[in-house]
C-alpha positions in Angstrom: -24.1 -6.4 -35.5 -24.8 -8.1 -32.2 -22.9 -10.1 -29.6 -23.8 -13.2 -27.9 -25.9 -11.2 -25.0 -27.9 -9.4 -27.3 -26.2 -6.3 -27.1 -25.8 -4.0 -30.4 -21.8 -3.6 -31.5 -21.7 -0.8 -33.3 -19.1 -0.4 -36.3 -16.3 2.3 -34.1 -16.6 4.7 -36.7 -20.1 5.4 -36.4 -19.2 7.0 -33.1 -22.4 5.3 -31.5 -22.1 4.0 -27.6 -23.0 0.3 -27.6 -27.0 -0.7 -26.4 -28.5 -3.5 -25.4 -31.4 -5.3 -26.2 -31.3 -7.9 -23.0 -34.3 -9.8 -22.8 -33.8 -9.1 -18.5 -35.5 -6.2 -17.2 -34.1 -3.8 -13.9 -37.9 -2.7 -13.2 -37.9 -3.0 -9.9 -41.6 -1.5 -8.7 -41.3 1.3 -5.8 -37.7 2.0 -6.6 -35.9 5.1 -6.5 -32.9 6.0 -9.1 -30.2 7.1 -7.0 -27.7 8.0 -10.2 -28.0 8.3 -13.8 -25.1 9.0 -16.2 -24.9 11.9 -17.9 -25.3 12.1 -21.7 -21.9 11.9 -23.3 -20.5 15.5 -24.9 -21.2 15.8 -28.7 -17.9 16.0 -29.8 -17.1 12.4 -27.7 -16.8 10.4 -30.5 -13.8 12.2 -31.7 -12.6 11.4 -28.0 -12.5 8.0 -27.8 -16.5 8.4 -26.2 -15.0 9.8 -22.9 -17.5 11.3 -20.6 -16.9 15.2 -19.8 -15.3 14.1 -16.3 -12.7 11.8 -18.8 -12.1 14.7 -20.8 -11.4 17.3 -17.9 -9.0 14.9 -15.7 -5.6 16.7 -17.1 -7.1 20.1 -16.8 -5.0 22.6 -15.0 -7.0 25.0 -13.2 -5.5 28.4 -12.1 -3.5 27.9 -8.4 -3.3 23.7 -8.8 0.2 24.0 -10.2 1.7 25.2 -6.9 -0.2 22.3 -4.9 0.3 19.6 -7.1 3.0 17.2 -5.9 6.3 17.5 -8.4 5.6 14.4 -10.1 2.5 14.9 -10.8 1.8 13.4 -14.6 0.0 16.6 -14.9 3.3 18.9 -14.9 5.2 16.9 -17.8 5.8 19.2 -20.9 4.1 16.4 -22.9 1.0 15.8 -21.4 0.3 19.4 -20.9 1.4 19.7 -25.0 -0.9 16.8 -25.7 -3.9 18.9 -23.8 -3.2 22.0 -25.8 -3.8 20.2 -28.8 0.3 20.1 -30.3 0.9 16.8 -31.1 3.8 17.1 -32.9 5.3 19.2 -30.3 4.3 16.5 -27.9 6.3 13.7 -29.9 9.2 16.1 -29.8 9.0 16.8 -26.2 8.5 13.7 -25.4 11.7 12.4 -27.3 14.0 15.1 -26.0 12.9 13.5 -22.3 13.8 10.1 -23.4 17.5 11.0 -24.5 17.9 13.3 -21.9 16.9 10.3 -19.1 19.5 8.0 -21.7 22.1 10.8 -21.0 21.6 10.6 -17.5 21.6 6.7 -17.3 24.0 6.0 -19.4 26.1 8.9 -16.7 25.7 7.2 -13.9 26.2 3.8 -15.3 30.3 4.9 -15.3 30.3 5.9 -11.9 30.1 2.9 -9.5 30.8 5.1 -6.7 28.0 6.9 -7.3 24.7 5.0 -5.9 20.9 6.6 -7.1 18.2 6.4 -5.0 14.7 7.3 -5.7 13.4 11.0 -3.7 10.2 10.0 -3.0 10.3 6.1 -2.5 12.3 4.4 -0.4 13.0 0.6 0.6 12.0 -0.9 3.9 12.5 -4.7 4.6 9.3 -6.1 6.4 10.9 -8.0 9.4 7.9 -10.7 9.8 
């Protein structure tokens, strides 16, 4: 299959990265490559084609966990069930955080009195 531009669409499950046959060249004569990409992992087509740098970005290496900043996406019970590999305990983790933040909202919503604000965020009014 091809596009408009020339360029090959591959059928997604043949787990191939799009090329392109563009009839415009990049040889530029006396140039020097300053980057190339590296090849993709073997086992990226069952990985939505991510590159290796993709694949590692919710890695937890020994000693981040006390540097990283509480919110960190990194720290939630769900992600870090999702990078083990247990999805179904990362549905189930992931629901019992939705009804526990339900409880919560549906706590404070009966107390007027009592006002939330965010930790980390806070509102400033921008005079001019």
């Amino acid at each position: 299959q091809e596009s408009d531009d020339g360029c090959s669409v591959p059928d997604p499950s043949d787990g191939d990265i799009p090329t392109c046959d563009s009839t415009y060249s990049i040889d530029i004569p006396n140039s020097t490559t300053l980057w190339e990409a590296d090849p993709r992992p073997e086992n990226s087509a069952e990985y939505y084609q991510f590159t290796q740098f993709a694949m590692s970005l919710n890695e937890m290496e020994e000693g981040m966990k006390t540097k990283l900043c509480p919110t960190d996406c990194r720290l939630r019970p769900d992600i870090r069930k999702l990078e083990e590999g247990d999805i179904d305990g990362a549905a189930a983790e992931k629901t019992r955080l939705e009804e526990k933040q339900r409880d919560a909202r549906k706590a404070r919503k009966g107390k007027k009195s009592l006002e939330w604000t965010p930790r980390y965020i806070y509102i400033y009014i921008y005079k001019y």
